[in-house]
C-alpha positions as a Markdown table, in Angstrom:
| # | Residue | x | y | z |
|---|---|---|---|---|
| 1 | Unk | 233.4 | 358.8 | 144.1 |
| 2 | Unk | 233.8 | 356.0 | 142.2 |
| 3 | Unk | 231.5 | 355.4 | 138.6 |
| 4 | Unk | 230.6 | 352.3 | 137.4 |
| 5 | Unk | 229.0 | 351.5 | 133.2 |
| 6 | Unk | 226.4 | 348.9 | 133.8 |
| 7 | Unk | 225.1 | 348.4 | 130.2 |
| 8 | Unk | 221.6 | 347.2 | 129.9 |
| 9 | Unk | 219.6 | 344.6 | 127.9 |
| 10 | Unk | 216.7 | 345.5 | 125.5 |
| 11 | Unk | 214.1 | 344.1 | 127.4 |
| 12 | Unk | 211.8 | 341.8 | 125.9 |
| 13 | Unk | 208.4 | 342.5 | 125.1 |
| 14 | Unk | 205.6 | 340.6 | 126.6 |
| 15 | Unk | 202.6 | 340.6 | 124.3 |
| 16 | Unk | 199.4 | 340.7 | 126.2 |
| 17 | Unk | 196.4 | 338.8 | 125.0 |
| 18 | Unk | 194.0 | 340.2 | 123.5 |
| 19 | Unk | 191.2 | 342.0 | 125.7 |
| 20 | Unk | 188.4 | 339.4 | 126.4 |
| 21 | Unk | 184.8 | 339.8 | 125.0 |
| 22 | Unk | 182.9 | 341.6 | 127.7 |
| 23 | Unk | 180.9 | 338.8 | 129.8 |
| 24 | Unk | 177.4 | 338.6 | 128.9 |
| 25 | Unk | 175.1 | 339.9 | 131.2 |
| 26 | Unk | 172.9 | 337.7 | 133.3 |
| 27 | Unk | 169.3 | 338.1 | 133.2 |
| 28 | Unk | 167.6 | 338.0 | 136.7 |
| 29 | Unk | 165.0 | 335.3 | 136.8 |
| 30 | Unk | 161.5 | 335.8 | 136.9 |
| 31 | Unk | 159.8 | 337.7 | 139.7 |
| 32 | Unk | 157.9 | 335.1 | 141.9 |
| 33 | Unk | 154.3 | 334.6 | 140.8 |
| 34 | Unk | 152.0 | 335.3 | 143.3 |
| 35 | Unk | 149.6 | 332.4 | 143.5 |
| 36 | Unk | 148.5 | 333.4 | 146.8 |
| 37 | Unk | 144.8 | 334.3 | 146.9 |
| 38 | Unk | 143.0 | 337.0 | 149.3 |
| 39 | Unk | 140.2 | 335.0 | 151.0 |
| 40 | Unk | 137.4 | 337.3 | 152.9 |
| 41 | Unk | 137.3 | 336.4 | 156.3 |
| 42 | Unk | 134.4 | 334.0 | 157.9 |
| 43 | Unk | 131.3 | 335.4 | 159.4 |
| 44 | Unk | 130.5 | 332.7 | 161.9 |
| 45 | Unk | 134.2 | 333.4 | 163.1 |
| 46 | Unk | 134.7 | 336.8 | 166.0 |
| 47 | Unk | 138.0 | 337.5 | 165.9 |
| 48 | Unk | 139.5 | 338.4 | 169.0 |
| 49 | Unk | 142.4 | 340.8 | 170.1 |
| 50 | Unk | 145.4 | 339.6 | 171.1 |
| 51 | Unk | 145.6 | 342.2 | 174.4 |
| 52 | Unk | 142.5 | 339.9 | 176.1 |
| 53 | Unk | 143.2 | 336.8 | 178.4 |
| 54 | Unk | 146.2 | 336.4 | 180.8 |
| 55 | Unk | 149.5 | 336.8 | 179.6 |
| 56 | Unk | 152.2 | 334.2 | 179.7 |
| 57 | Unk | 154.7 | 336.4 | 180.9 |
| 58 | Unk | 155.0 | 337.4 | 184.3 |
| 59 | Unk | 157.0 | 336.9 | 187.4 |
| 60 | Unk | 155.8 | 334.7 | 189.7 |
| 61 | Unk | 156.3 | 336.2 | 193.7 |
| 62 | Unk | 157.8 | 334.9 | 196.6 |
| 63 | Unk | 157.2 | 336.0 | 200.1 |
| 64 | Unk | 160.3 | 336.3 | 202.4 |
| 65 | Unk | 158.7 | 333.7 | 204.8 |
| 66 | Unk | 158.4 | 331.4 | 201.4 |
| 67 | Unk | 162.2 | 331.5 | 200.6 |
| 68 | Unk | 163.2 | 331.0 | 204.1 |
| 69 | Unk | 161.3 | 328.1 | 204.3 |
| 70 | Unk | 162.4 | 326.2 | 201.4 |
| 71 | Unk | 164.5 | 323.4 | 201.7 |
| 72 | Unk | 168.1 | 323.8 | 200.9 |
| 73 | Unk | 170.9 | 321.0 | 199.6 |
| 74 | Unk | 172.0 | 319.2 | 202.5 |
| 75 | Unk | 168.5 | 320.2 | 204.3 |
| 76 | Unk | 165.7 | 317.5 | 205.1 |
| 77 | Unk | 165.6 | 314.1 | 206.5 |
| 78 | Unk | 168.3 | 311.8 | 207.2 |
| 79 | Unk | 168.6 | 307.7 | 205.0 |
| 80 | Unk | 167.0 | 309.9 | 202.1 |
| 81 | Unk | 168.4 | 307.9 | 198.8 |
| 82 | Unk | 169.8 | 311.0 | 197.9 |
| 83 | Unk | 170.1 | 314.9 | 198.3 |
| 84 | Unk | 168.5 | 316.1 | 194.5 |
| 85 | Unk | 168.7 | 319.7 | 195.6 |
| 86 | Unk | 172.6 | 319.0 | 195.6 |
| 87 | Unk | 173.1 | 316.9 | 192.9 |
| 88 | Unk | 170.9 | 319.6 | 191.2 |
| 89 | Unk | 172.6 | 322.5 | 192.7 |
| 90 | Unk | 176.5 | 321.6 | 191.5 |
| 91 | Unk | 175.0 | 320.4 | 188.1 |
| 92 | Unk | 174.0 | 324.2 | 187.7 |
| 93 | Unk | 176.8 | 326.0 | 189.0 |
| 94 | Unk | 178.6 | 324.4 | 186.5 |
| 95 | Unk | 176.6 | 325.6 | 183.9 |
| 96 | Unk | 177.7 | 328.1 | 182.0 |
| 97 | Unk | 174.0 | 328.8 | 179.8 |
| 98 | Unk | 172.0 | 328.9 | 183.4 |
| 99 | Unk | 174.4 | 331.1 | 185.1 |
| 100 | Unk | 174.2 | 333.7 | 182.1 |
| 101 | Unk | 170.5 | 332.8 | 181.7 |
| 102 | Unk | 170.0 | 333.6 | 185.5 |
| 103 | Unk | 172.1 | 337.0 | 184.9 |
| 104 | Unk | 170.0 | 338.1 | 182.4 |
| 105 | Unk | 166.5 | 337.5 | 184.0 |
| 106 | Unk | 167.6 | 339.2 | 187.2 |
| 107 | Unk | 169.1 | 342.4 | 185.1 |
| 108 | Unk | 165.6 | 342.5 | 183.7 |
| 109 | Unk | 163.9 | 342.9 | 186.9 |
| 110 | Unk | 163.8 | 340.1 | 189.4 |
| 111 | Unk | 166.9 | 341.7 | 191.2 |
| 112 | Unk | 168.6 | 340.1 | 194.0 |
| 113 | Unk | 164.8 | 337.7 | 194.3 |
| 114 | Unk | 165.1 | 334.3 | 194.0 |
| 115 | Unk | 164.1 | 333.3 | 190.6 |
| 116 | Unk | 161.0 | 330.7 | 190.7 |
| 117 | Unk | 160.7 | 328.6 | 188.0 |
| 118 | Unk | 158.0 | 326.0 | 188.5 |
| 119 | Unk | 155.3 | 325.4 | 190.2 |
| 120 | Unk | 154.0 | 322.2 | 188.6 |
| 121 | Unk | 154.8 | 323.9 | 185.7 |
| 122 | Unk | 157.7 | 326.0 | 183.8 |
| 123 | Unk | 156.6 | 329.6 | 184.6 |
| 124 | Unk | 158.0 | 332.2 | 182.0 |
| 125 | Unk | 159.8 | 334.6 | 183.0 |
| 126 | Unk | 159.7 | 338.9 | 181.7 |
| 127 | Unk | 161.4 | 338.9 | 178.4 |
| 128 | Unk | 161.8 | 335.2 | 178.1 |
| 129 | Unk | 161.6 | 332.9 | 175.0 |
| 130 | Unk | 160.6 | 329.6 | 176.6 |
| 131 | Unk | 159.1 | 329.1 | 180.2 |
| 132 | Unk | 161.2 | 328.3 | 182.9 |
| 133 | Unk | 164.2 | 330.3 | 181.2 |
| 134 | Unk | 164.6 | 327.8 | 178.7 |
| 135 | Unk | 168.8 | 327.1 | 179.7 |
| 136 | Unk | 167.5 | 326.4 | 183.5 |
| 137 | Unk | 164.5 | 324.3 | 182.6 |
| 138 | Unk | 166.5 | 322.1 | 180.3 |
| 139 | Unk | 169.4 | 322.1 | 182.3 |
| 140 | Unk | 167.0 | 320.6 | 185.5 |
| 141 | Unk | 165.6 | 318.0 | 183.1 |
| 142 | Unk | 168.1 | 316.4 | 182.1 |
| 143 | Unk | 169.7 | 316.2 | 185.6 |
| 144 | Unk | 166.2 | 314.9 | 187.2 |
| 145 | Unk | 166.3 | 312.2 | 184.0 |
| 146 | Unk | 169.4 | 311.0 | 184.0 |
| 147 | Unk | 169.2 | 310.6 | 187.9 |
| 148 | Unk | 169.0 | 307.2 | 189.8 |
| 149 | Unk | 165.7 | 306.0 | 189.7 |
| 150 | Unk | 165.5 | 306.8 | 193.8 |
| 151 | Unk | 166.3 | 309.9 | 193.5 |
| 152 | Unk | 163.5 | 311.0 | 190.8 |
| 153 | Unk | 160.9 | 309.4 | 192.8 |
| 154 | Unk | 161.4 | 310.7 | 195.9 |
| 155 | Unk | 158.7 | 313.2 | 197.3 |
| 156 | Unk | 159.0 | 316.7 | 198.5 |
| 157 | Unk | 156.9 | 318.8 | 200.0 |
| 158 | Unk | 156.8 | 322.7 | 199.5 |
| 159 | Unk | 159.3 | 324.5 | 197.7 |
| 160 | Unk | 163.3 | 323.8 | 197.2 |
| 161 | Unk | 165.9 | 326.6 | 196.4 |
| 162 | Unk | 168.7 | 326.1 | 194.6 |
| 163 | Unk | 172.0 | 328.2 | 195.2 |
| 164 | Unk | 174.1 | 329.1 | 192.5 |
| 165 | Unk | 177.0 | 329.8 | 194.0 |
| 166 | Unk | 177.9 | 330.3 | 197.9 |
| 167 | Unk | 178.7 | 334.4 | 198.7 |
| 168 | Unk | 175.6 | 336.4 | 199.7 |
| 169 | Unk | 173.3 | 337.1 | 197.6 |
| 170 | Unk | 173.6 | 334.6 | 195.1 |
| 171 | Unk | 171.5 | 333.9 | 192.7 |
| 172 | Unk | 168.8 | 331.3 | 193.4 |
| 173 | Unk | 166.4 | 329.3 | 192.0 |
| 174 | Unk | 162.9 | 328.4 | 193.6 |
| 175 | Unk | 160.9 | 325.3 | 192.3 |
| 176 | Unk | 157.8 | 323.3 | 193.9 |
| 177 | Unk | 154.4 | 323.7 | 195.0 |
| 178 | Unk | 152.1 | 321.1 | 197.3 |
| 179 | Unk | 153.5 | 317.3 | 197.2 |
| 180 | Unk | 155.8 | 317.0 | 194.2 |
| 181 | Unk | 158.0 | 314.2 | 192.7 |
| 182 | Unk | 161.2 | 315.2 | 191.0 |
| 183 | Unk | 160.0 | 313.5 | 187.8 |
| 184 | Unk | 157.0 | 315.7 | 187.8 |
| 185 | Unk | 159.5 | 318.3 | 186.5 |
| 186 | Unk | 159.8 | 316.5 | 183.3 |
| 187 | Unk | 156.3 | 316.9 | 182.2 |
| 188 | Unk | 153.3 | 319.3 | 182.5 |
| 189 | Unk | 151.0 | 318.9 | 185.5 |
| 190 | Unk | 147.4 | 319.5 | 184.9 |
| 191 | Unk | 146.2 | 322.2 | 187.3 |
| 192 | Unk | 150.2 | 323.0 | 188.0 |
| 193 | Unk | 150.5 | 324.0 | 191.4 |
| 194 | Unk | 148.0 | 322.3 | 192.7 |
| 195 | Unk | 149.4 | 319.1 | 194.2 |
């Protein structure tokens, strides 16, 4: 085995500073004066509990005979300006916030039922933040307003559904009521349904 001298070097010494002053410590600011008074409620004024009146959730019902008679993309009369169901129809199925939007309202309870969504209004669906689940309703309005001028004027009768894809039971989507113009989905209807 062979053995080797190595000799070594002093090393050199490294001088350290001197230990900093310990940081001073931060005061916290002043606690928030409260400038907020307590005001005794009005007498002339009956309060009244937020459990009364209808609720704005809900799910609004279709019969079977409903859904089968509402008109489908490609469905309707010929020399129409255009088919809105299926401009409206590939528009969604593209859309990745309605199909997850439609996912989750049928998970909470509208099951394999088409969804409907307005009725010359946005109707709000169970566990819903906005009315008409708010990805649908937006995602309809701004294909109804960027649409040809023809196409948002035509009338429709009755209800449309709207596939969102083509194997059975797909979700759908049901809007309409009465006579209807596409552009009345922009806006509130008085009386919605009505018309």
């Amino acid at each position: 085995m062979p053995v080797q001298l190595v000799e070594l070097q002093p090393v050199a010494k490294v001088e350290t500073p001197p230990a900093a002053a310990p940081p001073t410590p931060v005061q916290p600011p002043p606690p928030p004066r409260d400038i907020a008074r307590r005001t005794p409620p009005r007498p002339d004024i009956v309060p009244v509990p937020a459990s009364e009146g209808p609720s704005a959730d809900g799910t609004a019902e279709l019969s079977d005979a409903q859904i089968a008679s509402a008109a489908t993309a490609g469905s309707g009369p010929s020399g129409r300006p255009c088919d809105m169901v299926r401009r409206l129809q590939a528009a969604l199925r593209k859309d990745p916030q309605v199909q997850a939007a439609v996912a989750d309202a049928r998970a909470a309870g509208a099951g394999g039922k088409a969804l409907f969504v307005w009725n010359g209004d946005w109707i709000r669906s169970n566990g819903q933040d906005g009315a008409g689940l708010a990805a649908v309703r937006e995602a309809i309005m701004w294909e109804v307003g960027f649409a040809p001028e023809a196409c948002r004027t035509e009338p429709v009768h009755g209800l449309v559904m709207i596939s969102l894809n083509d194997g059975p039971g797909a979700p759908r989507l049901v809007v309409g009521a009465g006579a209807w113009r596409w552009t009345d989905l922009l806006r509130p209807r008085p009386g919605g349904g009505e018309g």
